[in-house]
C-alpha positions as CSV (number, residue, x, y, z in Angstrom):
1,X,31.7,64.5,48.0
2,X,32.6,61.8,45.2
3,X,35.8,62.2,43.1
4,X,35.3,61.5,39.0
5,X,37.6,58.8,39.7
6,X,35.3,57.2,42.1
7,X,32.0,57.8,40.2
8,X,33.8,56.4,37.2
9,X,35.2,53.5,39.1
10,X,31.4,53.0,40.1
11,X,29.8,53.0,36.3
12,X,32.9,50.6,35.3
13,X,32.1,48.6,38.2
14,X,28.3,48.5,37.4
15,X,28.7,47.4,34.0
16,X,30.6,44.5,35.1
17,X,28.0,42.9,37.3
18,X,25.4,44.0,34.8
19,X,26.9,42.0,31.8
20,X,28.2,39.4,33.9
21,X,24.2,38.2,35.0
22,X,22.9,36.1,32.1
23,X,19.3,37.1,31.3
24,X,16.4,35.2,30.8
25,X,14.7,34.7,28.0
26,X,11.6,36.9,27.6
27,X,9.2,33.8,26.0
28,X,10.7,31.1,28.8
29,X,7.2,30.5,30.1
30,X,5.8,29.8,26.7
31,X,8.4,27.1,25.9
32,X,7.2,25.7,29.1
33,X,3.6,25.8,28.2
34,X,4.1,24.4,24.9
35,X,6.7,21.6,26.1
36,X,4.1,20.9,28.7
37,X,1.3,20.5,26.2
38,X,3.7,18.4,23.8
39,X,4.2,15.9,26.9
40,X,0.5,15.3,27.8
41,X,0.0,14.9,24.0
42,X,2.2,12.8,24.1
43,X,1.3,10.5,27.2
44,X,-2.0,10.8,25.6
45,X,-1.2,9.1,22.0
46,X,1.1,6.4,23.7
47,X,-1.8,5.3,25.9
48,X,-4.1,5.0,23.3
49,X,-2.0,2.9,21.2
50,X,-1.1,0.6,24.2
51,X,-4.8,0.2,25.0
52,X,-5.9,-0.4,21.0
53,X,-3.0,-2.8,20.5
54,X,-2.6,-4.7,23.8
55,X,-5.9,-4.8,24.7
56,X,-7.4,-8.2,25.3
57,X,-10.8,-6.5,24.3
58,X,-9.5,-5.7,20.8
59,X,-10.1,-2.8,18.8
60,X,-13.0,-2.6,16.4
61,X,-10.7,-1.6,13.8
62,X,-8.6,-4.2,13.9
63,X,-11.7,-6.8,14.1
64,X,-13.0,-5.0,11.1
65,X,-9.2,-5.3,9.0
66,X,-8.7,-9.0,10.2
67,X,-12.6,-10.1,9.2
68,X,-12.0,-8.2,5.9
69,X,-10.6,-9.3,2.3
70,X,-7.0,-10.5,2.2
71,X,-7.1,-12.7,5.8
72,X,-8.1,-16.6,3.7
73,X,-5.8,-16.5,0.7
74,X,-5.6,-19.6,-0.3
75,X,-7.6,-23.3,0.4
76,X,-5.6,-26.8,-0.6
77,X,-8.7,-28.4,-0.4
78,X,-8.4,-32.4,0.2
79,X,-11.5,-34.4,1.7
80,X,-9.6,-36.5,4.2
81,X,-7.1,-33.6,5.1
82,X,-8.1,-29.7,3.9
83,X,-5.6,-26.7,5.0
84,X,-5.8,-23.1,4.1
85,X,-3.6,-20.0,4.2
86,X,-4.6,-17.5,6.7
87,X,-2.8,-14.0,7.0
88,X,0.2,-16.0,5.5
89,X,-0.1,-19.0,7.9
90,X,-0.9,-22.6,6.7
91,X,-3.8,-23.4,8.9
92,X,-5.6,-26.9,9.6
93,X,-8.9,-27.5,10.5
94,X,-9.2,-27.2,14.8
95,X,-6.2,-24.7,14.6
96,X,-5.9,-21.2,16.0
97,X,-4.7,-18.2,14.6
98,X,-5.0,-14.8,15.4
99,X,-7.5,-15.8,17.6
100,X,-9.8,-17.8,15.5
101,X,-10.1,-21.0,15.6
102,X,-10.5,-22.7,12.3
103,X,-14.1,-24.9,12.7
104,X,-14.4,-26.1,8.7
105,X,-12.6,-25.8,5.9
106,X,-14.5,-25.9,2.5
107,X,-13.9,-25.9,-1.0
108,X,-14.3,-21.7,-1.3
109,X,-14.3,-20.8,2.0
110,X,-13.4,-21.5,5.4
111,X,-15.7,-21.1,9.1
112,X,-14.3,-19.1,11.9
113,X,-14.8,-18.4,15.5
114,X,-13.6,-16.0,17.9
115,X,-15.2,-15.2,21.1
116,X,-18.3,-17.0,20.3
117,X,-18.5,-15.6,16.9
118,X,-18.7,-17.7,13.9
119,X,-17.3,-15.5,10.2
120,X,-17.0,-17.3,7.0
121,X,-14.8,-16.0,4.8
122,X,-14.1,-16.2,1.4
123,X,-10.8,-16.6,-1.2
124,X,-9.5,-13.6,-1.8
């Protein structure tokens, strides 16, 4: 037969180990799940960012806000020797920047090429 003494020794006992073991936290697999998702999201956006801006294909978006207004902003227009200022770069003609090579500067405008492409493009 067990004394009180005993039996009480046993609870006190018991409620030792029983607040001494940390407990888990109920939602522990959700954090994972979600920290999980908020890593492949990530991976995901920093790989399309490296491949739109590193990319030696380009991206059409780019192509579409380097051809657009704003990229020929000025032409010092000299028969023997015309320049131009192209995204904020004083350009002459045979010179390359960005990627396009300058083929003919003119009074109002200036030729391009890139990739086989020719653009004019106006002052703006």
């Amino acid at each position: 037969m067990v004394s009180a003494a005993e039996l009480a020794d046993d609870e006190v006992t018991r409620r030792k180990i029983e607040v001494s073991i940390p407990k888990k936290p109920k939602n522990r697999a959700k954090i994972a799940a979600q920290f999980f998702v908020l890593l492949v999201a990530n991976i995901i956006v920093l790989t399309l960012a490296y491949n739109i801006w590193a990319s030696e294909k380009g991206c059409p978006l780019l192509e579409h806000l380097m051809s657009n207004k704003g990229m020929v902003t000025g032409i010092i227009y000299n028969a023997e020797n015309p320049s131009a200022i192209i995204c904020g770069e004083v350009v002459r003609e045979g010179d390359v920047v960005h990627g396009y090579k300058v083929l003919k500067i003119h009074r109002e405008k200036v030729e391009l090429k890139k990739k086989g492409k020719v653009v004019v493009k106006d002052v703006h």
